[in-house]
N, C-alpha and C positions, 0 to 999 in steps of 0.2 A: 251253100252246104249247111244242112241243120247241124249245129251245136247239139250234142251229147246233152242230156238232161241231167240237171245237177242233182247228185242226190241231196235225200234229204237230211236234215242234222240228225246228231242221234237223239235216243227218249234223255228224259233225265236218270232213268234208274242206266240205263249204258253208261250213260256220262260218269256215273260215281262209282261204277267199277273199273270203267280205263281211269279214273282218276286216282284206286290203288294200286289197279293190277300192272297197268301200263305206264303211267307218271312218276310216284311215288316208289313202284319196286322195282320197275326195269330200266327206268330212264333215270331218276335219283338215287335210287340203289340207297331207300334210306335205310336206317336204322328199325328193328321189328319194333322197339319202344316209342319211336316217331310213329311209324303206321299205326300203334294201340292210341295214342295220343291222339289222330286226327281220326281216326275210327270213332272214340267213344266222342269228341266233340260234334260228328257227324249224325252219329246216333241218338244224341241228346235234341239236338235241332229239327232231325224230321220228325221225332217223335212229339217235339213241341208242337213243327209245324201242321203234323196231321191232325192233332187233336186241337187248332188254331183255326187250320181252313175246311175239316170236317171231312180230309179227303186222304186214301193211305198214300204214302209215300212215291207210290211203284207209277201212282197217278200223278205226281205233280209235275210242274212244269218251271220251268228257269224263270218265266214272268212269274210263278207265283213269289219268290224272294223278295220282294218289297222293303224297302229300308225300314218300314214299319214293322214287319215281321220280324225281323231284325233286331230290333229294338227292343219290341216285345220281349223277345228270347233272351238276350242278356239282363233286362232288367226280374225275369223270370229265374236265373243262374244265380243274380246277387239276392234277390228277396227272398223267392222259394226253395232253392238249392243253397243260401247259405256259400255262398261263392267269395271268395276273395276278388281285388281289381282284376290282380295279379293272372287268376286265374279265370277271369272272365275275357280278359284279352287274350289270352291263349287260345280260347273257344270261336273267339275271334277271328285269330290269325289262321287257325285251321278251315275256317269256312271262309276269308277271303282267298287260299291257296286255292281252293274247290272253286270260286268262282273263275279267277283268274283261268285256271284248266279250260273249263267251259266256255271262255269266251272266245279263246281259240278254237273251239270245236265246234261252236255256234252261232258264229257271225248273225245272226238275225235275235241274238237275244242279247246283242254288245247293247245296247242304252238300258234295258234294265240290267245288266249288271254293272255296268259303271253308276248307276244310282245306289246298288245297293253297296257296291265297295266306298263308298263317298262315309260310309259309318265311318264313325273313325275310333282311336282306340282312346281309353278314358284314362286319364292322368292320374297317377296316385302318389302319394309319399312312401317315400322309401323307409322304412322304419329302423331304426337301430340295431345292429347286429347285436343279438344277445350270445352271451360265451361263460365260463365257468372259471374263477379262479383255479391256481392248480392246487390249494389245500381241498377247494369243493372238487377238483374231478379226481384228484386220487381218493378223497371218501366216497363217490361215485366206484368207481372202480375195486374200492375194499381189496380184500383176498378170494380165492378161489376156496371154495367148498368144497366137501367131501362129496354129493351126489355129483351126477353125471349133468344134468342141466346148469348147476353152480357152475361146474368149469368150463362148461363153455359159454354162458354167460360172460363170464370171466374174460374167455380168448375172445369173444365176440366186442367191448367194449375198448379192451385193451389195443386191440388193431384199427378198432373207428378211431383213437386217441392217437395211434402211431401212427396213421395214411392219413388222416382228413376226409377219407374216402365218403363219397355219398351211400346213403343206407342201399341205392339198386347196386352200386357196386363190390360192396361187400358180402350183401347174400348172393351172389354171381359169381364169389371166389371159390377156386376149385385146387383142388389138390394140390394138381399139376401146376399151377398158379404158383406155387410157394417153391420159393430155393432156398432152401437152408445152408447148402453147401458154398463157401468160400464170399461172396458179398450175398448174404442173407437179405431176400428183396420180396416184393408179391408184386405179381402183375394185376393190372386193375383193367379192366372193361368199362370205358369212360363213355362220356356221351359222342353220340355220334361215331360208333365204334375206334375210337380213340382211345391208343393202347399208352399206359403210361406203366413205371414200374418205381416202387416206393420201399428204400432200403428199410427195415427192420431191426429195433432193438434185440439186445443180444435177450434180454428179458423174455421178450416176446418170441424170439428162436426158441429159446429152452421150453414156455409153453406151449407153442406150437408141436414141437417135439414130443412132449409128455401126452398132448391130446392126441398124436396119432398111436401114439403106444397103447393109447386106453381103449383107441376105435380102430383096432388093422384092417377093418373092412372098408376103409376110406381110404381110397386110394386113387390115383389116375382122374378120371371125369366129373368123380364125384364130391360133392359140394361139403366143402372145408366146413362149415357151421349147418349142419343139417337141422334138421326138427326131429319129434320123437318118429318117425315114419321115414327117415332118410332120406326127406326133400329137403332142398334147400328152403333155409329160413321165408316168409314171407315179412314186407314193411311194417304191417300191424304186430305180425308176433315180435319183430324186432324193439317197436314202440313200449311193448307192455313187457317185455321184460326190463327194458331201461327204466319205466319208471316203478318197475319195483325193487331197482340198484338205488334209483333216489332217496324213493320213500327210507328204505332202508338208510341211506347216508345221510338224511336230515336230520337224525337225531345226534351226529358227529359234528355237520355244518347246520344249523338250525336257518341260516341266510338262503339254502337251497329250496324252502319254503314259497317263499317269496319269487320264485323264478322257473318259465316255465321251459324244462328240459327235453328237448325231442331228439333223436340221431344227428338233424341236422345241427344243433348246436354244439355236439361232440365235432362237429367238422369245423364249426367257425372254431372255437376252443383251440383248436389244433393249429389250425392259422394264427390266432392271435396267441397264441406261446410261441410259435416261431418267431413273428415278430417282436415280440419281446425279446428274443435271444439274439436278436441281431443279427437275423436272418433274411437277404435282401430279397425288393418284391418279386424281382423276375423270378428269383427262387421257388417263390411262395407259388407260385401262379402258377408255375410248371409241377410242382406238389400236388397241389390242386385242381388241378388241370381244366383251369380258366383258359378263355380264348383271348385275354388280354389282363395286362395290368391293372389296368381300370378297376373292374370289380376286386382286383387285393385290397387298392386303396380302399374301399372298404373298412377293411379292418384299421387305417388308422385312423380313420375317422373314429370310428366306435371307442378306443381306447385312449378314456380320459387322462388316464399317468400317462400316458406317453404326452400330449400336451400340455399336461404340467409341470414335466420337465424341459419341454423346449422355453415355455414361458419362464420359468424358471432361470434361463439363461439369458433371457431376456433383460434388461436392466430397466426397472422404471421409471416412469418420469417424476422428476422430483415437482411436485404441481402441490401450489398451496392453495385450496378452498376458502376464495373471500366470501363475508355477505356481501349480498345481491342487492344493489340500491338501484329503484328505478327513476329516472331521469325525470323531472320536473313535468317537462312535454306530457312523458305517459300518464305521468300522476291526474296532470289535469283531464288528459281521456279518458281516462279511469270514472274521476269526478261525474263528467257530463253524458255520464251513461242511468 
């Protein structure tokens, strides 16, 4: 009896759409900021690799991936694009997820993809977390102004400093989000749709409060710190207003000069005053909503008073410094050189 003919694999342009439409969204059920993240790493690569192998995309084929293209491409990400490690292995890891999909779906093209996943990811140093004293973040933070953009400035700084919150998660805060009423909290939209919720200064109620009195057309879905057009904020415009809270507060802390402040540093900030206050990690981690301890340690690493004062406690050795006389022996090798 003749065996049924096997079909054949699919193209490559099928492959990269079951690879979001059926992998990534209905079998992972990832996150839409995951799917933008392996999207634009996606898009970045073929479009490398078309104008690479002279051929568009819709044309290529899984042999075409070659470790050398490969290579190409990331060393293209850090020199021409100005890429970080950090974020060159990211670009990375989204296009070994794409091969991995494919190799199950085209057994006849598993050894050039096990060649081309054989890349591997590049090592970097981790750099010091930088963070804000709190005399430099309440001059950051100042007072609230008379126009409409000053105060929410204002509530927009004030709440990165009281959540820790990542800048996607804070322009993603909605209304509805915020409970004023009885344990005053905001729920946060974390990574990986992980829901956390982050009690509130009484400070930060009463502003809160005052900004919706000044905007009663914010209400239910609509996003707690808008722009002037009643969308929610976007990362750049978050950026360029904090650094014209800096600008502004460097003339109070002149040290703020010297240090370069982005949303995400209002987050470590946050971290690193808690633990300062004696606030324990697993706390911090769940605040923050880390998927481990590990990355809080972090923060104490970065924070030199605190191991100042452990050393501190420390007793040291009472050690007297002789001169150093070398023994006859060495003198004479010395000599016969």
């Amino acid at each position: 009896m003749n065996k049924p003919p096997t079909p054949p694999p699919p193209s490559f342009p099928a492959l990269v759409q079951q690879f979001f439409t059926e992998y990534l969204v209905a079998q992972r059920a990832v996150s839409p900021r995951t799917v933008a993240c392996y999207r634009d790493a996606l898009s970045l690569f073929l479009g490398f690799a078309s104008h690479k192998l002279g051929k568009a995309p819709t044309a290529m084929q899984l042999a075409d991936i070659r470790p050398e293209l490969i290579l190409a491409f990331l060393d293209h990400l850090e020199q021409g694009r100005k890429n970080t490690v950090r974020s060159r292995n990211l670009r990375l890891t989204a296009l070994r997820a794409f091969l991995k999909f494919a190799a199950r779906r085209d057994v006849t093209a598993l050894h050039d993809i096990e060649r081309a996943l054989a890349v591997p990811m590049k090592r970097f140093e981790r750099p010091m977390l930088g963070f804000l004293t709190r005399p430099e973040m309440l001059a950051v933070l100042g007072q609230p102004g008379e126009n409409w953009s000053s105060q929410r400035d204002h509530l927009l700084l004030a709440m990165l400093y009281n959540t820790g919150a990542r800048v996607s998660e804070m322009i993603g805060v909605r209304v509805v989000d915020v409970i004023l009423d009885g344990g005053a909290c905001v729920h946060l939209h974390g990574k990986g749709r992980k829901l956390r919720s982050i009690p509130l200064w009484k400070s930060t109620v009463v502003e809160i409060r005052a900004w919706l009195r000044l905007n009663p057309v914010l209400r239910g879905e609509a996003a707690l710190l808008p722009n002037r057009d009643g969308q929610a904020m976007c990362r750049s415009n978050v950026t360029q207003r904090l650094s014209l809270a800096v600008t502004r507060a460097t003339a109070e802390q002149p040290s703020l000069a010297t240090k370069r402040v982005s949303p995400h540093t209002l987050r470590h900030t946050s971290a690193m005053h808690l633990l300062q206050s004696g606030v324990p990690f697993n706390v911090i981690a769940l605040w923050l909503g880390h998927e481990s301890t590990t990355t809080t340690h972090r923060y104490v690493e970065a924070d030199l008073a605190m191991k100042e004062k452990a050393l501190a406690r420390l007793e040291a050795p009472d050690t007297k410094m002789g001169r150093y006389k070398a023994p006859d022996s060495l003198l004479r090798f010395l000599q016969t050189l």
